[in-house]
C-alpha positions in Angstrom: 60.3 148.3 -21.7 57.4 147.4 -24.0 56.7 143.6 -23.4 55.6 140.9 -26.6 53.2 138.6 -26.1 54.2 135.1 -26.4 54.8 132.9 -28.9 51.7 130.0 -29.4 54.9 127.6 -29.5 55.7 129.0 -26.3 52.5 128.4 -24.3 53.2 126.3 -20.9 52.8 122.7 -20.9 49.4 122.5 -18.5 48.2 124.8 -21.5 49.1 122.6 -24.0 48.0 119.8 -22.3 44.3 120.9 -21.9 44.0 121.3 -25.7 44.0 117.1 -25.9 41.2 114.8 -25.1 41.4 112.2 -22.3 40.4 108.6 -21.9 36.9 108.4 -20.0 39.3 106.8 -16.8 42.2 108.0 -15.9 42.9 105.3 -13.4 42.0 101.8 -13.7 38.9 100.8 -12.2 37.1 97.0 -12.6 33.5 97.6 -13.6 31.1 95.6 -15.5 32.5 95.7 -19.1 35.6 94.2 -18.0 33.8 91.0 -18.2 33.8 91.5 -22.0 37.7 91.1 -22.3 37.3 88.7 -20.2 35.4 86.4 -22.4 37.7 87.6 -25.4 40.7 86.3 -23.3 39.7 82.9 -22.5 38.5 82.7 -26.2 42.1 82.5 -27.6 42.9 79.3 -26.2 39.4 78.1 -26.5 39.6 78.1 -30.3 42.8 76.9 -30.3 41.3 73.8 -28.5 38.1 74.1 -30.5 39.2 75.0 -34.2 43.1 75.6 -34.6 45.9 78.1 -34.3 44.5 80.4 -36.9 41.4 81.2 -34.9 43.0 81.7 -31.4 45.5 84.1 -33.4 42.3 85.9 -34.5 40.9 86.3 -30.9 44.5 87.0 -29.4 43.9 90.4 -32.1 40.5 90.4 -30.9 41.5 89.9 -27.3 44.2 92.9 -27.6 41.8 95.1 -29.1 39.0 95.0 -26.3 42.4 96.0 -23.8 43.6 99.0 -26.1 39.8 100.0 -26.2 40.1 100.0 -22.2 43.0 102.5 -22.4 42.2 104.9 -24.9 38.0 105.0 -25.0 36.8 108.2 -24.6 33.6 107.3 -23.2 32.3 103.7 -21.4 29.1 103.6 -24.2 32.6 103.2 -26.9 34.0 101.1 -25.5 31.2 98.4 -24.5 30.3 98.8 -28.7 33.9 98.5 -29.7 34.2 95.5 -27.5 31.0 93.7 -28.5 31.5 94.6 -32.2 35.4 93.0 -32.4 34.1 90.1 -30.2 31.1 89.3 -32.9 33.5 89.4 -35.7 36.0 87.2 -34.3 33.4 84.6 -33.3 32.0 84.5 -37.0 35.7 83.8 -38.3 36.3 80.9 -36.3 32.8 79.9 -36.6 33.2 80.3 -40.3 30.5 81.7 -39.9 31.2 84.0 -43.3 30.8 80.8 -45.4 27.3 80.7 -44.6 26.1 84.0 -44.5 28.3 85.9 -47.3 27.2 89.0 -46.7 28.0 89.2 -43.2 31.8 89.6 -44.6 31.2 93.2 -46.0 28.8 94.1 -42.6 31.7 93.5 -40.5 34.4 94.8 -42.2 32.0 98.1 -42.0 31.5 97.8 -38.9 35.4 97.3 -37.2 36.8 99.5 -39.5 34.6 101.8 -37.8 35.6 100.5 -34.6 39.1 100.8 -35.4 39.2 104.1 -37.0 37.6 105.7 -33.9 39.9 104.0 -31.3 42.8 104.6 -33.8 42.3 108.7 -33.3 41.8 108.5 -29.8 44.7 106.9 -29.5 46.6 109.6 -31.5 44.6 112.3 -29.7 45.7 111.0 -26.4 49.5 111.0 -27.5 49.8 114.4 -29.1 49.9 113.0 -32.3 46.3 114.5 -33.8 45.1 117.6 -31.9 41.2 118.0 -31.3 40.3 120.4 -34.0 39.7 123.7 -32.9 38.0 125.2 -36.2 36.4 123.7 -39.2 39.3 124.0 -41.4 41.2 121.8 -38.4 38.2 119.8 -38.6 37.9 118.9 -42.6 41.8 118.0 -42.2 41.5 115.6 -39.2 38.9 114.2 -41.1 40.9 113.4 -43.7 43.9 112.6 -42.0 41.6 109.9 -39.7 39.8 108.3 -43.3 43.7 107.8 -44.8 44.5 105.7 -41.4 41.0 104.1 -41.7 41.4 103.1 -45.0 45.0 101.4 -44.7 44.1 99.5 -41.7 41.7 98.1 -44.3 44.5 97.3 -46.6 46.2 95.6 -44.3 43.7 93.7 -43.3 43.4 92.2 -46.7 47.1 91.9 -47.0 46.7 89.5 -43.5 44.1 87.7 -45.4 46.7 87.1 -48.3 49.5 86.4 -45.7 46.8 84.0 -43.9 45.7 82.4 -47.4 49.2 81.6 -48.5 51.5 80.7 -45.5 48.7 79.4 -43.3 45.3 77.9 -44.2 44.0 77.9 -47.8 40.8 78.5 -46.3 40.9 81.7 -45.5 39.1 83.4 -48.8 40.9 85.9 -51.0 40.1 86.9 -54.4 39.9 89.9 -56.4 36.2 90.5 -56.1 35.8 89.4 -52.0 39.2 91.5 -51.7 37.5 95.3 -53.7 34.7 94.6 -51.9 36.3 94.1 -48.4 38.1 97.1 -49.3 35.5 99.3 -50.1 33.5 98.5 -46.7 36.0 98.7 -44.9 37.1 102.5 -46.6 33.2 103.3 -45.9 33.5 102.1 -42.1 37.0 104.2 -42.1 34.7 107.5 -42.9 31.6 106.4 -41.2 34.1 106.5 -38.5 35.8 109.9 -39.4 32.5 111.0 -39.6 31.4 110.3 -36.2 34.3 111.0 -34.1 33.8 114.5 -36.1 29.9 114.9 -34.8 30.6 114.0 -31.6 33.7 116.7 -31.4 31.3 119.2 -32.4 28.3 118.1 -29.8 31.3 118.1 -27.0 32.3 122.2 -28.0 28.6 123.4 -28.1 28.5 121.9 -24.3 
């Protein structure tokens, strides 16, 4: 009896299993960086003491963000930047700090969309939603697949900016210009971010 080799949809779950990329711990252990969402904890209610409910709900987002980065991180050097990077942006909103230094607004949006774009895949990655590409082709279409989530995470931020302008403080600033150009750093942080987890998949297969 002449036997067929198996179907790839047929491969054993340890098999499959390998094919996906893991969060740099697979247990939780305290170290140093933990102090980080520390600080980003006790900063909700501190500025909701200090400055409002509008800022403590924007370090509760901040303070959630630092623990998903804890669970889905691929490496320690990620999350410490992730961390430091959402914990800067939500100390300039509540320090409205924006106001005074426009351009800081566009830097920032760069910069977490980034942030969130990365984390966003290794998130996916880690729950068999996105496989690691496994040839260029795979590659060019994770890329793309990672810059479309990237990009409407930054449309709903600005859509959380209208919500926030309307229903909760008028001082939160919207506007046709601040909301194209918000978009537009935030699409470039989206493939910036696309970009990089892309590099760094490559590096990892020459090793």
């Amino acid at each position: 009896m002449i036997s067929m080799p198996s179907s790839p949809t047929h491969q054993p779950a340890t098999r499959l299993k390998a094919t996906y990329a893991r969060a740099y711990e697979s247990t939780f252990v305290p170290h140093a960086t933990d102090a980080l969402r520390l600080l980003a904890l006790l900063a909700v209610p501190a500025a909701w003491i200090g400055f409002g409910p509008l800022p403590a709900l924007t370090m509760l987002l901040v303070s959630g963000g630092t623990w998903i980065m804890r669970v889905y991180s691929v490496t320690r050097l990620q999350d410490v930047a992730g961390q430091i990077t959402l914990l800067l942006a939500g100390t300039f909103s509540t320090l409205s700090t924006y106001k005074q230094v426009q351009w800081l607004d566009n830097v920032v949006h760069f910069a977490v969309l980034m942030v969130l774009t990365m984390i966003l895949h290794d998130l996916l990655v880690q729950h068999r939603m996105l496989p690691v590409p496994g040839s260029p082709r795979m590659a060019f279409g994770s890329l793309l697949s990672v810059t479309g989530l990237g990009a409407l995470m930054a449309v709903l931020w600005e859509i959380g900016e209208w919500i926030g302008h309307e229903f909760i403080n008028e001082e939160v600033g919207v506007g046709y210009f601040d909301t194209i150009i918000d978009l537009l750093c935030g699409v470039a942080g989206a493939v910036a971010g696309a970009l990089w987890l892309g590099r760094s998949s490559r590096r990892r297969a020459v090793a």
